[in-house]
N, C-alpha and C positions, 0 to 999 in steps of 0.2 A: 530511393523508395524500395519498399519491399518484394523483391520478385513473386510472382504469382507461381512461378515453379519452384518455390524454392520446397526444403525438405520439413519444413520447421511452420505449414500454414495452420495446420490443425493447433498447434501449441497457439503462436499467434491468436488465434480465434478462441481458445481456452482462455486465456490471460487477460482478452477483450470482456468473458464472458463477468470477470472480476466488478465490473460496472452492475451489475444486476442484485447485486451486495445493500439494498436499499430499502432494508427494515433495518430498524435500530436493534444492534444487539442485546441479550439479554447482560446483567449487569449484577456484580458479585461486592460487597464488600471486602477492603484492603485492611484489617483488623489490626497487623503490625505498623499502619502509620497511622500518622495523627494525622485528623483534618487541621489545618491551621490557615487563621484570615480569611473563611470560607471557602478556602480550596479544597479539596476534597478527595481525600486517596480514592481508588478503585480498580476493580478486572473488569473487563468486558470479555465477552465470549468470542473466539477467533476460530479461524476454517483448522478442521482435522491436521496434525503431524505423523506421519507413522502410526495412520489408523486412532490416534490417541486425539480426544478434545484438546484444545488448547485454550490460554485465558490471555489478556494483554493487560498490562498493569498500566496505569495514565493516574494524573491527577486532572479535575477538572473544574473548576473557576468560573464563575459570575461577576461580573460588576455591582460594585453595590446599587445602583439605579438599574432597577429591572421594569420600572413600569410602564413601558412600553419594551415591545421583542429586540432586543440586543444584534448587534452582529459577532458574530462566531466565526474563532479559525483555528484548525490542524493544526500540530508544530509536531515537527519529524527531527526528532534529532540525529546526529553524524557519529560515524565510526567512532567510541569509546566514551559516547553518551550515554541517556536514559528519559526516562520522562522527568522533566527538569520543574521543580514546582517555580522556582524564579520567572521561568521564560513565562508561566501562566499568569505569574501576578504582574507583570509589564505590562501585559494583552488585558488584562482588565483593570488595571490604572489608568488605558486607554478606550474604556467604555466596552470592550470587546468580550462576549466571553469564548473561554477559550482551554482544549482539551491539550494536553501535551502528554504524547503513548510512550512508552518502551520498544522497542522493532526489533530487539535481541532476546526475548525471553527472560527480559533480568526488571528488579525493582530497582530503588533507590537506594537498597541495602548495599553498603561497600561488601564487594568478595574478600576472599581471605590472602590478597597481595598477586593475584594474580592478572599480571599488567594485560591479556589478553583480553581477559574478561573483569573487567576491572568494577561490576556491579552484581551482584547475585544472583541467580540466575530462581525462578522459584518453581513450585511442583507444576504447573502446567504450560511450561515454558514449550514455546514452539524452537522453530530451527536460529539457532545464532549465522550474522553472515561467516561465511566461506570466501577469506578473499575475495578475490574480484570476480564476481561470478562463476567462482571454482566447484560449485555444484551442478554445475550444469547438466553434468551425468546422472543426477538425480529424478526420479519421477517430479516432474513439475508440482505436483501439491505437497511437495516436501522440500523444493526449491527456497532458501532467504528471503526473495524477491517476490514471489509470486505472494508467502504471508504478508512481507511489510506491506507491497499496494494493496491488499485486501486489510489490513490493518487502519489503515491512512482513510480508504473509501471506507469502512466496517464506523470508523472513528465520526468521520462526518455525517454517517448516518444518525448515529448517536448524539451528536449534539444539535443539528438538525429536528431532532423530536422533541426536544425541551420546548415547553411553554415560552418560556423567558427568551427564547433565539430566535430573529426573523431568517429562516429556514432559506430565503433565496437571499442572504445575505454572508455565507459562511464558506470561507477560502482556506487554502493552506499556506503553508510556511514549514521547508526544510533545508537544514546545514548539510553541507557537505553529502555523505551520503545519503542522506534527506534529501539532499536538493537531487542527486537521482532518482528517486522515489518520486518525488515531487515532479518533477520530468515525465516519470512515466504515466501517476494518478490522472494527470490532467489532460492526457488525450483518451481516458480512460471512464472517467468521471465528469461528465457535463452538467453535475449540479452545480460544482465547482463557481462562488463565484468571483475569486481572484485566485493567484497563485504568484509567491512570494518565493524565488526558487537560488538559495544562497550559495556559491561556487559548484556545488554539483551539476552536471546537466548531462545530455547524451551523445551520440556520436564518438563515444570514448574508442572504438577500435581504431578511429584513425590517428588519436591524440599520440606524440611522440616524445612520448613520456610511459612512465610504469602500468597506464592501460591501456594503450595503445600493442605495449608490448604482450600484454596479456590475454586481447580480445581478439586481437585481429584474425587470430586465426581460431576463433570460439564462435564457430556455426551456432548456433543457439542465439548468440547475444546478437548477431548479426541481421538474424531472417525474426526473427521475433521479440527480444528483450530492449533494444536499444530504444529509448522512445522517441527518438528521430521517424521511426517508425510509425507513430499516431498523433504525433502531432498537429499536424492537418485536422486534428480535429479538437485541438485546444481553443474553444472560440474567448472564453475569459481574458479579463486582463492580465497581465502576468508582469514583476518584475524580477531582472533580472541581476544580481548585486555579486559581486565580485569585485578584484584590485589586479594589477598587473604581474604583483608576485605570485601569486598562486601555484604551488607545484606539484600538483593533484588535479586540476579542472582548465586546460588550456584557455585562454580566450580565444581563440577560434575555432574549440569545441561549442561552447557555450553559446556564440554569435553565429553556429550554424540552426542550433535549437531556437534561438529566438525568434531569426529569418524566415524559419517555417514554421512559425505560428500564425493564421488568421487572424486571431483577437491582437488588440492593443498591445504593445509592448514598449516596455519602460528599462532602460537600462542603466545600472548604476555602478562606478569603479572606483573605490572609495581608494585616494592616495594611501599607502602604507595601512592598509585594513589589516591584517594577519590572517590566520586562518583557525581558528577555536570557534568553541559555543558562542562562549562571553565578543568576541567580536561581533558575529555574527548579528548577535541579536542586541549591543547596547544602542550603535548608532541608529540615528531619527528616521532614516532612511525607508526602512518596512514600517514604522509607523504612518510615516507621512503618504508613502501612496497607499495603504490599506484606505487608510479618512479619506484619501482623493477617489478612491473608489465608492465607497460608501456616502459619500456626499455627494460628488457629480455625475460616478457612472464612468470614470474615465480616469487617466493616472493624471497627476498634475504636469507632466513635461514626458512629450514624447517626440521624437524627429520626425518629420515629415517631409522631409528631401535629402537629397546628397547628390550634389555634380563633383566631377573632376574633372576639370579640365588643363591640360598642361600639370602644372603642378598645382594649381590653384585650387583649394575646396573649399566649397560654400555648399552648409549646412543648414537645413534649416528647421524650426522647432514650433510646437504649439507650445505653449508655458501659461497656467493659470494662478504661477507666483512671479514676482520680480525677478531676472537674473541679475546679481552682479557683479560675475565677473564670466571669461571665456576662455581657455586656454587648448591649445594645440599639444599631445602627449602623442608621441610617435618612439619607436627604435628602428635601428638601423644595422641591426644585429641578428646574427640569422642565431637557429634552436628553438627550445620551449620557451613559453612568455616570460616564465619566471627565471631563464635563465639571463634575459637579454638586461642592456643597461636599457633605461628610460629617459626620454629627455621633454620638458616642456616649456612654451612660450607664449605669450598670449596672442591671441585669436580678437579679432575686431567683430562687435556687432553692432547690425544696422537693423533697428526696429523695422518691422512690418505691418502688413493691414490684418495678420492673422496671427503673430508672432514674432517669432527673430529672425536674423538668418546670421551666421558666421562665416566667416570668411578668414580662410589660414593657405599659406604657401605651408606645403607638406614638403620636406627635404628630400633633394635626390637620392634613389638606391635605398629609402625608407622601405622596412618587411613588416612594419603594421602602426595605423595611427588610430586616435578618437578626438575627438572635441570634449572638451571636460569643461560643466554649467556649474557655478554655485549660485545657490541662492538661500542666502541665511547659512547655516548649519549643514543642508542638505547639498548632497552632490547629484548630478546627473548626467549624463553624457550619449552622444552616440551612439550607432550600432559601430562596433569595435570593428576594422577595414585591414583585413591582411593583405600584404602586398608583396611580390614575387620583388628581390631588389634587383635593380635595372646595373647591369653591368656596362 
């Protein structure tokens, strides 16, 4: 948690103040794109850069059945994205409508070969990121971070005031450094009413890997940026979707953010995911719990115990689909997650009065395991269990 002495409380409580972002921005037409399929280019208006206004580019999407208020979600795309009109027209083939921003000051226009910036950047372009919070030094409202989550909240105000949206029905969804973003909005923003939050998550100063090595000793990220930080106050449901390779967002980064959320949490590790947009967003997986939110109020599978005893663990789950099947994923390999081998076996399950329970002998001198659920298509799994190995 966050020290009360620390040097960085006033920032902190500025960053907070980002939630208060709760009128729908004003709204600019995007004249160089075409609307297409009823998606809809645009700027919306964003907080000052260097004293200068700023505008955020997004395209934004309806379902064709508006009549009755839709549900609505945020999409945040990751380091060397943009606002993606595809990821929109998914979210509204699935009844959803749904905005998807720019968070670097750029449009959908290719730049001219420049791999940094790999989309154009246009005249009211705010701050592009800086590395891994390498602005730090910066006055806070000139800060990457501080635009994108007022971008992301700025966003769901905006869609939130459409007629066509049921206003307490509209969540997020971000990749990669999206899903930092996403990390942070949502102990930020309590209108929030799910959060779909894709390998990115917080706690990055202790990950032992390229941000780990970057943060730790980055006061800034530590006493007020991290959103390990606010979480405690993410009461939504939230899920959480990553794979074991991942060599950007630890799993026992991400299984720290989870564990300190109040709200519902739903965890998913999709075998051999990758790590891109098009991963991100094709499998069923943020479909299916979005609908499970929207229809029950609740994810469709989430754990609800974990013993270990000796070697033995028994797992256990609420599930409002069939499971069928159960398997044990453990390494026994010390480093980052993505660096280790993986192994998996199956796991026994014995219905219950309330759900399942699983049941797996974890192997000795194992440094981290999960239970891994199919059901159909979709995967699900445990809170991810790092383990110190037993010499």
């Amino acid at each position: 948690t966050r020290s009360s002495a620390g040097n960085h409380a006033a920032t902190f409580r500025q960053i907070a103040e980002l939630g208060q972002l709760t009128s729908a921005p004003s709204t600019h037409a995007a004249p160089a794109f075409t609307e297409e399929g009823g998606i809809t280019p645009l700027f919306f208006e964003g907080l000052p850069y260097q004293g200068a206004p700023t505008r955020v580019f997004a395209w934004l999407g309806l379902p064709e059945d508006t009549r009755k208020p839709v549900p609505g979600i945020v999409l945040v795309h990751g380091g060397g994205g943009t606002a993606f009109r595809e990821w929109v027209q998914l979210w509204n083939n699935r009844g959803f409508a749904a905005i998807s921003i720019a968070v670097e000051g750029q449009t959908e226009a290719r730049s001219d070969g420049n791999p940094e910036l790999p989309w154009r950047r246009h005249a009211w372009a705010g701050p592009a990121r800086s590395g891994i919070y390498e602005d730090s030094g910066q006055p806070l409202a000139d800060q990457w971070m501080y635009h994108a989550v007022a971008d992301t909240i700025l966003a769901n105000s905006l869609l939130r005031s459409l007629p066509e949206v049921d206003a307490e029905k509209v969540g997020v969804m971000g990749i990669s450094w999206g899903g930092v973003i996403t990390s942070t909005a949502i102990g930020i923003d309590n209108r929030l009413a799910f959060a779909i939050a894709v390998y990115g998550c917080g706690n990055l100063a202790h990950a032992a890997n390229q941000h780990g090595g970057k943060l730790a000793g980055n006061e800034l990220y530590r006493e007020a940026w991290d959103p390990m930080l606010r979480l405690e106050r993410a009461h939504m449901p939230s899920l959480w979707l990553s794979w074991t390779g991942d060599e950007h967002f630890p799993l026992d980064q991400q299984a720290a953010c989870y564990q300190s959320v109040p709200g519902p949490h739903m965890v998913s590790l999709i075998p051999d995911m990758g790590h891109d947009h098009q991963s991100a967003w094709t499998p069923p997986e943020s479909y299916a719990f979005a609908d499970s939110i929207i229809t029950d109020g609740r994810p469709w599978c989430v754990q609800t115990g974990l013993t270990l005893e000796s070697a033995r663990a028994r797992v256990t789950f609420s599930s409002s689909k069939p499971i069928d099947s159960a398997v044990l994923t453990w390494s026994c390999d010390s480093g980052v997650c993505n660096t280790r081998n993986w192994s998996q076996r199956p796991a026994s399950i014995d219905p219950t009065d309330t759900g399942l329970s699983v049941i797996a002998d974890v192997p000795a001198g194992c440094t981290g395991w999960f239970i891994l659920l199919r059901s159909g298509d979709l995967h699900a799994c445990s809170d991810y269990q790092p383990r110190k190995a037993s010499h």
